[in-house]
C-alpha positions as CSV (number, residue, x, y, z in Angstrom):
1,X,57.2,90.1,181.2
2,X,55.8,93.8,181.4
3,X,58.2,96.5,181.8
4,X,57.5,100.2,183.0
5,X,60.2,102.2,183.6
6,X,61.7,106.1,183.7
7,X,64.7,107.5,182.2
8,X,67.4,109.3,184.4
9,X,65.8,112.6,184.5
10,X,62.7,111.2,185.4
11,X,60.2,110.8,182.8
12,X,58.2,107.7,182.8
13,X,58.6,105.5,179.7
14,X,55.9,105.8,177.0
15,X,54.2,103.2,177.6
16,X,54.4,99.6,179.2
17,X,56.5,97.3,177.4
18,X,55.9,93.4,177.1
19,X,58.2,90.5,176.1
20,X,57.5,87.4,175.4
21,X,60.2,84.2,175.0
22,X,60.7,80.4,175.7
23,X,63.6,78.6,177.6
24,X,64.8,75.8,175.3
25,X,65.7,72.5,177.6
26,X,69.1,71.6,178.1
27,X,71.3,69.2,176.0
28,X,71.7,66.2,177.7
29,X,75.6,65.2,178.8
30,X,76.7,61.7,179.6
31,X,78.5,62.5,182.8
32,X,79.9,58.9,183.7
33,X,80.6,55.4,182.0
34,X,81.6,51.7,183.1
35,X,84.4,50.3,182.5
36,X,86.1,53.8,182.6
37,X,87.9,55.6,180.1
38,X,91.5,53.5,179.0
39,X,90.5,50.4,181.9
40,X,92.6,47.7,181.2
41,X,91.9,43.9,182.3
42,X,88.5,44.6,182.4
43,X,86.8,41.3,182.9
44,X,85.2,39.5,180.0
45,X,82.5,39.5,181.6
46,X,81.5,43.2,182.5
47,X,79.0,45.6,181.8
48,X,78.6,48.7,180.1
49,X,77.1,51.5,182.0
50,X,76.4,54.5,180.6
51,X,75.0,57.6,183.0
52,X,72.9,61.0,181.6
53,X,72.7,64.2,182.9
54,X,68.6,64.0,181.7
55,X,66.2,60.9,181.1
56,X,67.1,60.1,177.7
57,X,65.3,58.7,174.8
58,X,65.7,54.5,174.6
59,X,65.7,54.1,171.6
60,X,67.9,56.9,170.0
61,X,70.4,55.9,172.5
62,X,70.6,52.1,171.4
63,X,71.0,52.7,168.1
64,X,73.6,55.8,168.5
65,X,75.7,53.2,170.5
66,X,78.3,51.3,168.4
67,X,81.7,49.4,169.8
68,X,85.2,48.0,167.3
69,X,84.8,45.3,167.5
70,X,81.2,44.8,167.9
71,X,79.2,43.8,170.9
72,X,75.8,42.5,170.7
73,X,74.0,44.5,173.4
74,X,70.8,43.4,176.0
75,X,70.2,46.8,177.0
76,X,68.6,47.3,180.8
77,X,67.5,50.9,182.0
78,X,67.2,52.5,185.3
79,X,67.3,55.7,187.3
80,X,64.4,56.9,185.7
81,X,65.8,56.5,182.1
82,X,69.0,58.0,182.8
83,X,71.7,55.3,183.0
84,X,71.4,52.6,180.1
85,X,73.6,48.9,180.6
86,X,74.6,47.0,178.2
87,X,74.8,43.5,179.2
88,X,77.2,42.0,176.3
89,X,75.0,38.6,174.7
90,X,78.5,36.9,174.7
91,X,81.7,37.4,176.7
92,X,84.1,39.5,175.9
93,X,87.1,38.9,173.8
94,X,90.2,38.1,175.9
95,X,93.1,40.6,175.3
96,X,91.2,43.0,173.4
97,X,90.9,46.7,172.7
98,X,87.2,48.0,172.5
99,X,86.7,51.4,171.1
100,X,82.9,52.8,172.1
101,X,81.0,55.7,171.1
102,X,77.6,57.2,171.1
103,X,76.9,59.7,168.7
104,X,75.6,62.6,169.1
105,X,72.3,61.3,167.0
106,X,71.7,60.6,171.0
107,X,69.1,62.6,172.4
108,X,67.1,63.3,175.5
109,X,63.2,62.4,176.2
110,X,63.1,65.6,175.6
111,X,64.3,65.2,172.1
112,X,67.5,67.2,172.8
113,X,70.3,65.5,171.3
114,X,73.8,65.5,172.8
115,X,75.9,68.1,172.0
116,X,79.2,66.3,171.4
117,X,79.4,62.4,170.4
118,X,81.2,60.7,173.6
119,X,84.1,58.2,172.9
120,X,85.9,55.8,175.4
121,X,87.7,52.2,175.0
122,X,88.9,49.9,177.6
123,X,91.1,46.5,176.9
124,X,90.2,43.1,178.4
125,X,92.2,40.9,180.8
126,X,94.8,38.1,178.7
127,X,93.8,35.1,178.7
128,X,95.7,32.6,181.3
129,X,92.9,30.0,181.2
130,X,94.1,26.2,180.5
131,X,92.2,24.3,177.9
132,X,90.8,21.2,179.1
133,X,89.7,17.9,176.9
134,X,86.2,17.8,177.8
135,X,84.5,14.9,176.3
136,X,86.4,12.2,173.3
137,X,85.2,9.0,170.9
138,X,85.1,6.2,171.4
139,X,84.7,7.0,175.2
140,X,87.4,5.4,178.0
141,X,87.8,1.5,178.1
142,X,85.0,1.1,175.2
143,X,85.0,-1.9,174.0
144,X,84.1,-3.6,170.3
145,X,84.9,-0.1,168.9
146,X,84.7,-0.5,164.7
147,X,87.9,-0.9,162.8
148,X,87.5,2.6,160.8
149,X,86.1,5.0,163.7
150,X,87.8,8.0,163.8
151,X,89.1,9.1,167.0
152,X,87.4,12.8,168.2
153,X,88.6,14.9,171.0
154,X,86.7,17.7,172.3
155,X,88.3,20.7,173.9
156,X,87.1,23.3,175.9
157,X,88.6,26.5,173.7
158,X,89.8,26.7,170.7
159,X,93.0,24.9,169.9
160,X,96.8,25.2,168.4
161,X,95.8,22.4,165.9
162,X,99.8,21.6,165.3
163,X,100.6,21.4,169.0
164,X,97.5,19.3,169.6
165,X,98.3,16.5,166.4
166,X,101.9,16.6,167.8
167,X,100.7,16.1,171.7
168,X,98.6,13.1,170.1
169,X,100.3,9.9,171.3
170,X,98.9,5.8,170.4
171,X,99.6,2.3,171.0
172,X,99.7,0.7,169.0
173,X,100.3,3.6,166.8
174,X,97.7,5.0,164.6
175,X,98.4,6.9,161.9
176,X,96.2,10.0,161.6
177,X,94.2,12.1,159.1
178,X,93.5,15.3,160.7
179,X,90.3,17.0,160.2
180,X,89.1,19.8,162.3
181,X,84.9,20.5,162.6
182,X,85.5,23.3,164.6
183,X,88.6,25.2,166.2
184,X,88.2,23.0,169.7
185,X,86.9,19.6,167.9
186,X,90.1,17.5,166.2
187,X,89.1,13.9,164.7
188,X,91.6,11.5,163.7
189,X,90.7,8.9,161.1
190,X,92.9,6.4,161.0
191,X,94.8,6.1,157.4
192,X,94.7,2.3,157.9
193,X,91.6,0.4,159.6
194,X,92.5,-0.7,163.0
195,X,93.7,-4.3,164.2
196,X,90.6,-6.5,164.9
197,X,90.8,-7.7,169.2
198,X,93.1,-4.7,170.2
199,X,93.8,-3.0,172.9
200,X,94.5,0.9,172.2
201,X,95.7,3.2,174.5
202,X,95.6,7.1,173.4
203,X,97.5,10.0,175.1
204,X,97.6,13.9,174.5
205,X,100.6,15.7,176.0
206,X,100.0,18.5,178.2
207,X,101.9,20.0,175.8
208,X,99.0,20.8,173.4
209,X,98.1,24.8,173.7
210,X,95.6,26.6,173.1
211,X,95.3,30.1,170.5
212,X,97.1,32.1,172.9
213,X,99.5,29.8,174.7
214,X,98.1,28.0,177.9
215,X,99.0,24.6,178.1
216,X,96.5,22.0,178.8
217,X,95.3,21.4,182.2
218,X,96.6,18.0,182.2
219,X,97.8,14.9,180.0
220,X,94.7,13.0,179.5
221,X,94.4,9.2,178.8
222,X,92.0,6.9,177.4
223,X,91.9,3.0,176.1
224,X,89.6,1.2,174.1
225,X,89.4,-2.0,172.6
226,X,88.3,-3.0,169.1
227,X,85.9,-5.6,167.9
228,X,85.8,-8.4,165.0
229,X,87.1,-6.6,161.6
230,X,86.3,-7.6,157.9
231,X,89.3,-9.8,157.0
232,X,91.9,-8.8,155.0
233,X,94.5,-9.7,152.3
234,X,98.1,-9.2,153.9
235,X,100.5,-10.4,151.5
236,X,100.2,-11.8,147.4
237,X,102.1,-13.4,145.4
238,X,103.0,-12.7,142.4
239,X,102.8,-9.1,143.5
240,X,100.1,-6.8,141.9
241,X,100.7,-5.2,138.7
242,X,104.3,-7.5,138.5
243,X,105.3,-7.9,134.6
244,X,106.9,-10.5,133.3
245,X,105.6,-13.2,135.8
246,X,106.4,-16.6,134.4
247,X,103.3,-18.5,132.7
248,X,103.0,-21.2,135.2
249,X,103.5,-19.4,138.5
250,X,100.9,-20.3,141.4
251,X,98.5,-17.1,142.6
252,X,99.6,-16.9,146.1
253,X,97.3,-15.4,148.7
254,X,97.9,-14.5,152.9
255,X,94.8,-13.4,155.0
256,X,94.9,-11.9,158.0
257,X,93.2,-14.5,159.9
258,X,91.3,-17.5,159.5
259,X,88.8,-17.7,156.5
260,X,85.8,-19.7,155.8
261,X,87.3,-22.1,152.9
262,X,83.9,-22.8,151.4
263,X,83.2,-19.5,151.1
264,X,86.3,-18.0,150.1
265,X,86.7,-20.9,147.1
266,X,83.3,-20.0,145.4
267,X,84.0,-16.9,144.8
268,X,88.0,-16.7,144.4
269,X,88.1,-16.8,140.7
270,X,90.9,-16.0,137.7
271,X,90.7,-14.4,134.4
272,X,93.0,-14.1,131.6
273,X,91.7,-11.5,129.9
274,X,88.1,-11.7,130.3
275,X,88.0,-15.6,130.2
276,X,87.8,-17.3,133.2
277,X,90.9,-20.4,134.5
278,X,90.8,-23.0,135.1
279,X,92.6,-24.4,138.0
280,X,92.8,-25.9,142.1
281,X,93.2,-24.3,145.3
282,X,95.0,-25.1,148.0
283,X,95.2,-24.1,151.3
284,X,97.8,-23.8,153.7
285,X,98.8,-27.5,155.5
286,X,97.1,-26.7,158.9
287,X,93.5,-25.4,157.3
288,X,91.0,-27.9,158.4
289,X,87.6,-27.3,156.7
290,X,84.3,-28.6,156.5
291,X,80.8,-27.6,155.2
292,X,80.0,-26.4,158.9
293,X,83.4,-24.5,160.1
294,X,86.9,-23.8,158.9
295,X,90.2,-23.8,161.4
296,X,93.8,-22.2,160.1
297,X,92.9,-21.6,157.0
298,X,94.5,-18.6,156.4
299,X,96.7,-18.9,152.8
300,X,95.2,-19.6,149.5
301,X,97.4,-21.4,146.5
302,X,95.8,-20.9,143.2
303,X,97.9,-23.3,140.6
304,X,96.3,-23.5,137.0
305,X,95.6,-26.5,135.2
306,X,97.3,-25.0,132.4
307,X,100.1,-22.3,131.9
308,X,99.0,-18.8,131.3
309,X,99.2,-17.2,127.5
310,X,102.3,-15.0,126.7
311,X,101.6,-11.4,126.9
312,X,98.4,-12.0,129.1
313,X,97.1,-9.8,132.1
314,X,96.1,-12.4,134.8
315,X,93.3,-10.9,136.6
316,X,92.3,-12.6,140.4
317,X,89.2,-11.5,142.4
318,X,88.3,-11.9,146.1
319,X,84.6,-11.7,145.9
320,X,82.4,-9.9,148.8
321,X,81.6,-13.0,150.1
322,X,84.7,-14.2,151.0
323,X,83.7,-14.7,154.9
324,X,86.5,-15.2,157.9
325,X,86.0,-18.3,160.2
326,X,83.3,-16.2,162.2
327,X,81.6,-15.6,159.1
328,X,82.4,-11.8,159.0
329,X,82.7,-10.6,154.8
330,X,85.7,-8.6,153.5
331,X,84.8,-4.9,152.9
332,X,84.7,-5.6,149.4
333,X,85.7,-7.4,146.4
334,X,89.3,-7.6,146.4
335,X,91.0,-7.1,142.7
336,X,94.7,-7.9,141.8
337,X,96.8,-9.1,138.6
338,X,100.0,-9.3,136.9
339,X,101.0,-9.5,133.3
340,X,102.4,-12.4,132.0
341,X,106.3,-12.1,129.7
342,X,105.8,-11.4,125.8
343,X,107.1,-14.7,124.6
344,X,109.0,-17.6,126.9
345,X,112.3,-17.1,127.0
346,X,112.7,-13.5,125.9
347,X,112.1,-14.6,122.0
């Protein structure tokens, strides 16, 4: 700028004058945002918008943006750089107060940065959705389902795990060992295997909630029916770990159902001590057996040749390859025993 000039009475300035200067560009100023300042039931799954006064730098503004609790931003740009969205990666939390900011580490294309850090929050909607059961195992009206599967239910939030073992309903009844895999999947394993040939029909109230409340949608149903099962011992006689059992007492022993007799004799075996006994087995009146097939066999009668010592434990075994009359194994070996009195008559 040249300046040439005269004083008030006239005389011209000595000289011309020049000045020299720069403008320095304006400081950028966020002038609106989305959701606005204090919202409340701001959808879960909205935007952030954030407008500028100026085209702004990308990345400056990304990483001056922060949120409690945290969002995982995509960020989008438009209007020439000066309105950035953040499209949250996840919904929202229901319920929930978010506290933004940008700081004032912000700055312009110009490389202004914002003169005052901005600050905002907004509060999402409650959460009135109902759960729902959205897939289960063993699926509806399944049949030969195993003995030991657990039973898993699905849901489509995360659940009130009390309210959802309590809404759990069977019949027969079955009971349950909870285990949760995650806060929407509950598996029930059975604490006893299941009955072999049964029909089961499984119920959860409507009364099971979710986190915040909302009852399920609806009380869902499903049935399934189980196949063959390893046999089992139900009841024995003298009963295991029983002191004082007199020396001559038979070994008494109740299956479930019917057993291959061949198979179950070879390998039902008795030990005093670590010797083997001698003795016979007999099965119950109406067991008819052959080499090929067995029918209503389903009681074994150990009786030993000779009485048991005094002061003996009587070990008896049900090897693996005990076999029912469909030739299905027991799980395993099957171990029991008793001890024997320390002299006849108490002397």
């Amino acid at each position: 700028i040249l300046i040439a000039s005269k004083d008030l009475a006239g005389n011209n300035l000595g000289g011309a004058t020049t000045l020299q200067f720069s403008s320095v560009a304006a400081a950028p100023i966020l002038t609106s945002s989305t959701p606005i300042s204090n919202a409340i039931n701001v959808p879960i799954t909205s935007k952030i918008s954030l407008h500028f006064s100026k085209p702004m730098n990308k990345t400056s503004l990304e990483t001056a943006f922060s949120s409690i609790p945290a969002i995982a931003c995509a960020w989008v740009w438009t209007d020439s750089d000066q309105t950035a969205t953040c499209t949250p990666t996840a919904n929202l939390t229901f319920g929930t107060k978010y506290d933004l900011s940008v700081s004032s580490s912000a700055k312009s294309a110009a490389g202004v940065a914002l003169v005052n850090p901005f600050v905002t929050n907004f509060t999402t909607v409650q959460d009135t959705v109902k759960p729902a059961l959205v897939s289960f195992t063993p699926l509806d009206t399944a049949t030969n389902v195993l003995y030991n599967s657990a039973i898993v239910l699905n849901f489509s939030k995360a659940m009130n795990q009390t309210s959802v073992q309590n809404a759990f309903q069977s019949q027969p009844s079955i009971a349950c060992n909870w285990t949760w895999t995650t806060p929407s999947s509950a598996s029930c394993q059975p604490s006893a295997r299941l009955d072999q040939f049964s029909a089961y029909k499984i119920t959860i109230a409507s009364d099971a909630i979710d986190l915040v409340g909302n009852s399920l949608q609806a009380a869902y149903g499903l049935s399934f029916t189980t196949g063959n099962a390893p046999p089992k011992i139900i009841s024995v006689t003298p009963q295991n770990n029983s002191m004082n059992v007199a020396i001559n007492t038979p070994i008494v022993i109740t299956f479930n159902e019917q057993m291959d007799r061949v198979a179950t004799d070879v390998v039902f075996k008795v030990f005093v001590g670590t010797t083997q006994k001698i003795g016979s087995i007999q099965w119950n009146p109406e067991c008819i057996a052959t080499l090929t097939f067995s029918l209503n066999c389903t009681q074994l009668t150990f009786t030993p040749s000779t009485p048991y010592s005094f002061l003996s434990v009587v070990t008896w075994k049900v090897g693996a390859d005990a076999t029912d009359s469909s030739f299905v194994a027991v799980e395993a070996e099957i171990v029991g025993g008793f001890q024997t009195p320390f002299v006849f008559g108490g002397f």
